[in-house]
C-alpha positions, 0 to 999 in steps of 0.5 A: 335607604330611609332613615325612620329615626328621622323626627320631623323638625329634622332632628335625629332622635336616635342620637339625642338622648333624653335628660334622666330627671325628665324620664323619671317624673315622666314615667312618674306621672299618673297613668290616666296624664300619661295616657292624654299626651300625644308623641309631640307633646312628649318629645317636647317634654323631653327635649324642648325648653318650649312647651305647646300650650297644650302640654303645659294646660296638661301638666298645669297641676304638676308644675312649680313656678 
């Protein structure tokens, strides 16, 4: 049987759940953002300490250093 919870990098996604802050200013952010990231990026986002650069160039106006 195929297990299509499989994430690429072999992680298994079903299991991981993501941090409830980092949904939250997800789903916070403006639609038009939202709509601009693809699923890697928002799985970084969710689950990764290391953002693509693609993502952090998307987000730049809504980051605090």
């Amino acid at each position: 049987m195929i297990n299509y919870k499989k994430h690429k990098k072999g992680i298994d996604m079903g299991k991981k759940q993501p941090d409830p802050e980092k949904m939250k200013i997800l789903r916070s952010l403006p639609l038009d953002i939202k709509q601009s990231l693809t699923k890697e990026e928002v799985d970084a986002f969710l689950y990764e300490d290391v953002w693509p650069d693609s993502l952090r160039e998307k987000l730049k106006d809504y980051l605090v250093d």
